[in-house]
N, C-alpha and C positions, 0 to 999 in steps of 0.2 A: 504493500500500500504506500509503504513512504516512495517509494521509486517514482507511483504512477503522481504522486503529490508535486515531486521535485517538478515536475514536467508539466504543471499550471503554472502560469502566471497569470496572480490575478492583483486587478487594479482598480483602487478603490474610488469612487466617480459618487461625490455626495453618499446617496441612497443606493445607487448603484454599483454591482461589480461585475465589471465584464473578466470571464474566464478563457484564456487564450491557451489553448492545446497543443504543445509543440507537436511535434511529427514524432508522435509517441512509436510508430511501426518503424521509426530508422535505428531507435535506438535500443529499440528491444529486440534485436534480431541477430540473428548468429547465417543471416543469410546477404545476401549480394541482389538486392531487388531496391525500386524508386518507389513505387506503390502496392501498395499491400491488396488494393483490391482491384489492381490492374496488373497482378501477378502474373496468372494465364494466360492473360491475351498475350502479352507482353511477348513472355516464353513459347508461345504460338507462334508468334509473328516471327520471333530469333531461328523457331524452328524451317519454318514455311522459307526463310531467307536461305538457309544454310542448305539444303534442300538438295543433294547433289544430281538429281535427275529434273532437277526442275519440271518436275509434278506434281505438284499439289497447291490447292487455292483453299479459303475459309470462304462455307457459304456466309454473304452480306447479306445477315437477316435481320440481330439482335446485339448489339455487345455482351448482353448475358445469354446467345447462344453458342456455344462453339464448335459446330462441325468443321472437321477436316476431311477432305475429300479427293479426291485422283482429280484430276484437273484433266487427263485424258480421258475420262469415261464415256462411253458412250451409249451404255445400255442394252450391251446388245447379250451382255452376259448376267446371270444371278451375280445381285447384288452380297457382298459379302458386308457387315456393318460390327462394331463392335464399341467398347467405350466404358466408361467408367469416373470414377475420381480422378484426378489428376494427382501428381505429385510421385507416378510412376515410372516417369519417362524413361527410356522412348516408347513406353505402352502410353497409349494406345496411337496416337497419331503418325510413331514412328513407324508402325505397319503398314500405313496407307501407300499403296501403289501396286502397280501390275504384280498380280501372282500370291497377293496377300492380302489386305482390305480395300475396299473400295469408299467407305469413310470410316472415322473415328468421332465417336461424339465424348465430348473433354466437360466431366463437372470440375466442380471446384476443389480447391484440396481434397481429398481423399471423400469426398460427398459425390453423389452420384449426380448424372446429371438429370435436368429437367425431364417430363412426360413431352414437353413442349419440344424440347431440342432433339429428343429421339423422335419423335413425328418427324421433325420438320426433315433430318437427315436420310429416313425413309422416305420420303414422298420425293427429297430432291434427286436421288442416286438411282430408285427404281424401277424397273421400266417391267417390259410384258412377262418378262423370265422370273421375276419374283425377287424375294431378297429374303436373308439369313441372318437373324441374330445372334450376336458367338457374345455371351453376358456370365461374367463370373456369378459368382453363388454367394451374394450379397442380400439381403433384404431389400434395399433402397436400388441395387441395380435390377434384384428381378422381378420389382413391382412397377419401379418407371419404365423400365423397358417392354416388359408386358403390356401394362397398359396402352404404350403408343403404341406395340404390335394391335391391340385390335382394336384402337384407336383409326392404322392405316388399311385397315381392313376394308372397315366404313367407305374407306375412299378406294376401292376398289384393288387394293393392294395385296397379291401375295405373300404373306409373310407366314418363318416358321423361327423357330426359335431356337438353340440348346445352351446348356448349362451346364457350364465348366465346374466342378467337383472336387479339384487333385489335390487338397489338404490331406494328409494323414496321419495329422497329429493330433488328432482325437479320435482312433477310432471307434468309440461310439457315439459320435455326432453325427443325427441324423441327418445335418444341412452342414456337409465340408465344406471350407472355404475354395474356392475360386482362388490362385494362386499365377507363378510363374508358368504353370504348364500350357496356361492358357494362350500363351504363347504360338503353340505346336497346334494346338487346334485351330488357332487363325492361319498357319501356314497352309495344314492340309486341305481345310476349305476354302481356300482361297487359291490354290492350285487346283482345285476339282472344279470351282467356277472359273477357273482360265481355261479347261478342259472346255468349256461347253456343255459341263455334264446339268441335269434338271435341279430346277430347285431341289426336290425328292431325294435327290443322290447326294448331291451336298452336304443335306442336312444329316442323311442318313450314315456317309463318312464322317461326317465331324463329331456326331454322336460315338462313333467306333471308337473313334481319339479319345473323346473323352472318357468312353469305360475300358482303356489300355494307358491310364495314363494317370501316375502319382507321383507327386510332387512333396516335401519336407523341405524347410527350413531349420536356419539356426542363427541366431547374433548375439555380440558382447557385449554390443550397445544399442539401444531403442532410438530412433527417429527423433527431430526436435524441428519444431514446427517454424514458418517464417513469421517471426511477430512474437518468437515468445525466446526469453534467454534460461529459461526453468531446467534444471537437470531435474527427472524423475530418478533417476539413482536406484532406478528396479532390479538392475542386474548389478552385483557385488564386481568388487575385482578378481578377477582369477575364476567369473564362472560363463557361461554362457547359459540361453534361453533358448530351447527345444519348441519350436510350431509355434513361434510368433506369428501375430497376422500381417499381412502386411499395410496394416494402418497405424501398427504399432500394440498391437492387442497383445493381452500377455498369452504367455506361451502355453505351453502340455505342462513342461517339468524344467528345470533346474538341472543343468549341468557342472558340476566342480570341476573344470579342467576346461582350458585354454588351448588343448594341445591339439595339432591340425590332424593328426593321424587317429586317434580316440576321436573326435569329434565325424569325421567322415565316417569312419566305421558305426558310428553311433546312427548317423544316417541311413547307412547303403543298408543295414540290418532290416529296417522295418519294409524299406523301400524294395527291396528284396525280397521278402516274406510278399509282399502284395503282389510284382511284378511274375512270382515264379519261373522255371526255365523259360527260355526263349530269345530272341535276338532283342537288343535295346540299343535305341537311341537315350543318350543321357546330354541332359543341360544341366549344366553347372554356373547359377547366374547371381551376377553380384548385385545384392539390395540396396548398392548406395557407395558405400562406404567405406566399401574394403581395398587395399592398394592391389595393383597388377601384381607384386611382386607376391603378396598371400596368397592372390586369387589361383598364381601359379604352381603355389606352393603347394594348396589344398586339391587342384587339379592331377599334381602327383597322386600326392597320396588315396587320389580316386583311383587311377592306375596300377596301383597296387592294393588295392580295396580286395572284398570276395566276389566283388560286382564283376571283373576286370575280363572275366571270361564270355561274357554276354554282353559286353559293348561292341558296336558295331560301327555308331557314329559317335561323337562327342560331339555338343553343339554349345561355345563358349571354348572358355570362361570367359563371360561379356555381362555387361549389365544392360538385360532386356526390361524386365520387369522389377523398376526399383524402386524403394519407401523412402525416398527424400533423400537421405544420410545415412540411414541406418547400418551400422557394423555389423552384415552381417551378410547370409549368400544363401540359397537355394539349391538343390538337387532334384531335377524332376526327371523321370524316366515311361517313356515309352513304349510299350513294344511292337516291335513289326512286323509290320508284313510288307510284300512287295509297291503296295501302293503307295501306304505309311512312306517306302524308303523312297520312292521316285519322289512324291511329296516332298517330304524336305529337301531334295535335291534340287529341285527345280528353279529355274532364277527368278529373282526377285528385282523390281527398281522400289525400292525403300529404305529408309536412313538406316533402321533398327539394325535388321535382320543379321542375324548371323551365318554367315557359311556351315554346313555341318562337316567336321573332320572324319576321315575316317582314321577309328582309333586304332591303333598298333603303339607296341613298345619303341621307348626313346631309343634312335640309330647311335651307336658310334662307330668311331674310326681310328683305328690303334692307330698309334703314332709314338716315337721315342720320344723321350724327353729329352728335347737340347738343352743346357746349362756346364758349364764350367763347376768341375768339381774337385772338390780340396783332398788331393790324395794325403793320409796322415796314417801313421800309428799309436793307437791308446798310449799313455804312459800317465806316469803317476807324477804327482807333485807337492806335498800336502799343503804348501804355503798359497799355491795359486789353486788347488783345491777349495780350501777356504776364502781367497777372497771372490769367486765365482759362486758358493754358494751364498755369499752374504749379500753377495751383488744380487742375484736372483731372487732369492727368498725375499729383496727389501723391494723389488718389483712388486713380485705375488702381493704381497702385504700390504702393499699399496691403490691397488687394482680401483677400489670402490673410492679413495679419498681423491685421485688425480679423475675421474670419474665426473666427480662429483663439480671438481674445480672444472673440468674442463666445458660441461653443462652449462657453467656460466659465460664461459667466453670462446666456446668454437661447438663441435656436435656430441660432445657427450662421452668419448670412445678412448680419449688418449692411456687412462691405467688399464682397460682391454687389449690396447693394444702392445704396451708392452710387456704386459702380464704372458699375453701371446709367445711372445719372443722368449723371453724368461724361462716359461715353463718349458719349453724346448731343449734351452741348453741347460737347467738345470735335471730334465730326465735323460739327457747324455750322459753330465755327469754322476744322477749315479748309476746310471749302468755302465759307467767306465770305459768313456766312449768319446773321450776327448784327450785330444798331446797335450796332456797339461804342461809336462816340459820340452813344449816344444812354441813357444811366446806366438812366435811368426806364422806356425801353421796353426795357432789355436785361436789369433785372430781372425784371419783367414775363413777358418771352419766356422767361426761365430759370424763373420761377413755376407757368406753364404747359405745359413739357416734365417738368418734374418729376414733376407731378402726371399724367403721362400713363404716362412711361417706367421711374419708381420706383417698387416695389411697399412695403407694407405703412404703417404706420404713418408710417416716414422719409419715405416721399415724398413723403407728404398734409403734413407738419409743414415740411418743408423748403419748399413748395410754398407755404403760408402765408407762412412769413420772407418770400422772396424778394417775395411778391406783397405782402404790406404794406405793403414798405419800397418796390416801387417806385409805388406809391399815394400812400404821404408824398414819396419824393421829385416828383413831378407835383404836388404839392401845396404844392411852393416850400420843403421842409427839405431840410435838408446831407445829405451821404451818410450822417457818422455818426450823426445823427438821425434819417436813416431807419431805417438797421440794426437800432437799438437799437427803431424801431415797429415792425417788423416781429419783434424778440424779443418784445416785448411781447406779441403779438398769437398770436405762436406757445406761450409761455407760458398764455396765456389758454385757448386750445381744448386744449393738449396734457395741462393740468393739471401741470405739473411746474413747478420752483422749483430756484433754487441749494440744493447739500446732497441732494437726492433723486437724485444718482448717474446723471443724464444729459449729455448733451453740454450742455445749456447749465450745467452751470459748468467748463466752459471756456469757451463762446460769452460770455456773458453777462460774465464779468471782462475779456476780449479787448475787448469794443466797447465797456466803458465808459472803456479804456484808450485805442482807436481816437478816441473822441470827443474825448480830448485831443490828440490831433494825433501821436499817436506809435507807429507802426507798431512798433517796435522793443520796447516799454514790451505791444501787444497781446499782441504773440507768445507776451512770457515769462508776460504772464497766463493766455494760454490754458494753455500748457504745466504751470502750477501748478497753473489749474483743474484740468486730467486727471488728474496725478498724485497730486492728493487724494483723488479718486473712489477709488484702491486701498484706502485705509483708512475708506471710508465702507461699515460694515456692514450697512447696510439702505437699500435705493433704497426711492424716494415713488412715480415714477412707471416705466413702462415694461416691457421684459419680464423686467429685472434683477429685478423687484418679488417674481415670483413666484417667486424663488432664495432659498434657506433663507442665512446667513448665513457660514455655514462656506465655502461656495462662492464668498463675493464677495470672502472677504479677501485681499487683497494682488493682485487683478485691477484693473485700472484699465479705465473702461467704455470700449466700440469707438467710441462715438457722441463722446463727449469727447475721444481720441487722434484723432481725425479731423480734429475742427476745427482742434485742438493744431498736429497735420503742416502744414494748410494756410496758420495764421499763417505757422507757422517759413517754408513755402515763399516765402509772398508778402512776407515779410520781408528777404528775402535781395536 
């Protein structure tokens, strides 16, 4: 309430106070829109532009009616029609075009649309061959949609109707939801009216669809609507939500696990149990929210699911049918027959659609590893023994604080990543699998593990150091002569400089301190270096570079506390 308070201004006028409303839907929203109740047009109109067949028109009837329609049509086939709430896109109006719907009628967020607007889409699109409703299994869409079916009747109009079903997250609910599968049903009917086949036939394949055809959900996060900033906070951390709807309805059950491989399996089990043998088409379809790189990830482990022998096509992983934002994705399954498979094969001009793949297991292709490799023999050393494992263990131990620092001024990752590295050469050493006394080839070997097992920028730069210095050292210089070539060298390619708010200033005052013989004298260098970095408001190089300055004050950088730790460690 105080929120919606702050956002009057009222101005007192004698007896009078006039109440001034700011643009309360700009500020409360977690979305990228100008008007809140000129949402859908809006997103129509972005769609209808971007359009890459440039087919499709909005019949100019109403602003609150929103048909999307084939702007080729000519009537000369059964009308195929479908529609719903918006806030799914590219359902429903991304299927409009040859070989898939012939319109789309668009309610308003997640509400159905008008009696009014599904008439009017009927009556515009249909001619002597009849036309076909394909309407999920909603209350509000298959009473408005009914209704203006025999509504168009009246006016002398053909019409039949089916009803999408493919929820199966409750299986004893007598009225399943209408879901992503409904998808597959606007394909099939919509290739059987490209056929030229009768209304009759149409209606009566897409009805097939429907009863071969179940769809299950899952997400970690629920929807959040445009105009409101409210976390509902229904799903804990660490669980996900089994047979959400996709309006945002709560789910079947409560999942405790996060994990992409339980989580599929947890799917493909019931999806399974309904579909029984036979050949399947599977969509696997993102609700909103989920990255490419998940979507890919869970597409695996569909591939190695117990489903993986009765796939045939896989169609995704794409976001056909999605709930605004929602974190989460769909699994709908098919089964076929020859028609079923020519069907979804057949081309489409529509934004949405997805090609269907035929599934087979990931190709490879042997190939040797090229890389330059450090020929060495194990040997023992107990003094460089110990200071590699102080070095290492003061990495590991590190892992979550450099983390933590590094969160605030670049992406999060820097004690990962050299915890990475770390733990590499510290499980050589103890399996006794490093020249400990051998300086030059154990630089070397550390140069070349780096550069293998340390991802991003650190472990190509680290990888450098290490391999310089153990070049100079083979090349008849002191250790701390080497160190200091192998900064050099790292400096060189890394492009960074003492003052630019990297680890080398600490590294860099550490080894010129090293070079005088005095471990003790490194330590406290390094450790000063580090703690200068806090007050260094603009880094030169690295990923701090790209931090505005407010962000880097009084941070001291992860790269520089690292080196800082492992003096102090190797000091002791």
């Amino acid at each position: 309430m105080r929120k919606f308070l702050c956002l009057l201004r009222i101005t007192q006028c004698g007896l009078c106070f006039s109440i001034r409303l700011s643009t309360f839907w700009e500020i409360m929203s977690r979305f990228f829109f100008n008007d809140r109740e000129q949402l859908v047009n809006d997103a129509i109109e972005g769609m209808l532009i971007s359009t890459p067949h440039a087919n499709l028109a909005r019949l100019d009837i109403d602003p609150a009616i929103r048909v999307v329609a084939r702007a080729d049509w000519d009537k000369s086939r059964v009308a195929v029609i479908s529609g719903g709430g918006s806030g799914h896109e590219p359902a429903h109006a991304g299927f409009v075009g040859k070989g898939m719907l012939t319109a789309a009628v668009c309610g308003d967020l997640f509400a159905s649309p008008s009696v009014d607007a599904v008439l009017n889409a009927i009556v515009a699109v249909t001619g002597e061959h009849g036309c076909l409703l394909i309407v999920k299994n909603y209350t509000g869409d298959r009473l408005n949609f009914g209704l203006a079916a025999e509504k168009a009747k009246g006016y002398g109009l053909n019409v039949e109707m089916v009803i999408v079903a493919d929820d199966i997250a409750l299986p004893d609910n007598k009225q399943p939801r209408g879901i992503a599968g409904t998808v597959l049903v606007h394909k099939i009917a919509g290739y059987a009216a490209e056929q030229g086949k009768s209304l009759r036939e149409v209606r009566d394949l897409a009805q097939q669809a429907c009863d071969n055809l179940w769809s299950l959900g899952v997400a970690m996060r629920t929807c959040s609507l445009p105009g409101s900033d409210e976390e509902e906070g229904r799903i804990q951390q660490g669980q996900v939500e089994l047979g959400l709807g996709i309006h945002g309805e709560p789910g079947a059950s409560i999942v405790d696990t996060q994990n992409s491989k339980t989580i599929i399996d947890t799917l493909v089990k019931p999806l399974q149990e309904q579909a029984g043998a036979g050949r399947l088409a599977v969509m696997i379809n993102n609700l909103g929210g989920v990255s490419a790189l998940e979507m890919a990830q869970l597409t695996k482990e569909l591939a190695h699911s117990a489903v993986k022998d009765q796939i045939d096509w896989l169609i995704g992983p794409a976001t056909l049918v999605s709930s605004l934002d929602m974190k989460g994705f769909s699994l709908s399954c098919l089964k076929l027959n020859d028609t079923f498979e020519q069907a979804l094969n057949s081309p489409v001009e529509t934004l949405g659609w997805q090609k269907p793949v035929a599934f087979a297991p990931m190709r490879t292709v042997s190939h040797e590893v090229v890389r330059d490799k450090v020929e060495f023999t194990p040997s023992d050393n107990a003094q460089i023994a110990a200071w590699v494992g102080a070095a290492t263990q003061t990495l590991l131990d590190l892992e979550n604080r450099l983390n933590a620092l590094d969160a605030k001024v670049g992406d999060g990752d820097t004690g990962s990543t050299f915890a990475q590295g770390a733990k590499e050469i510290a499980q050589r050493l103890a399996q006794k699998q490093l020249p400990l006394n051998d300086p030059a080839k154990l630089l070397l070997l550390v140069g070349e593990r780096l550069a293998t097992v340390m991802g991003g920028s650190s472990g190509v730069l680290m990888s450098i150091f290490f391999t310089a210095a153990g070049q100079s050292l083979l090349e008849g210089k002191t250790v701390p002569e080497s160190l200091l070539s192998g900064l050099a060298q790292m400096k060189h390619y890394g492009g960074a400089a003492p003052g630019d708010r990297t680890l080398i200033d600490a590294l860099q005052p550490a080894l010129e301190a090293l070079a005088q013989g005095d471990i003790q004298a490194a330590a406290q260098a390094a450790q000063q270096g580090a703690e200068a970095t806090a007050s260094m408001h603009k880094a030169g190089a690295g990923r701090s570079s790209y931090v505005n300055k407010e962000n880097l004050q009084g941070v001291t950088d992860p790269g520089a506390v690292a080196v800082a730790e492992v003096f102090k460690a190797l000091a002791k």
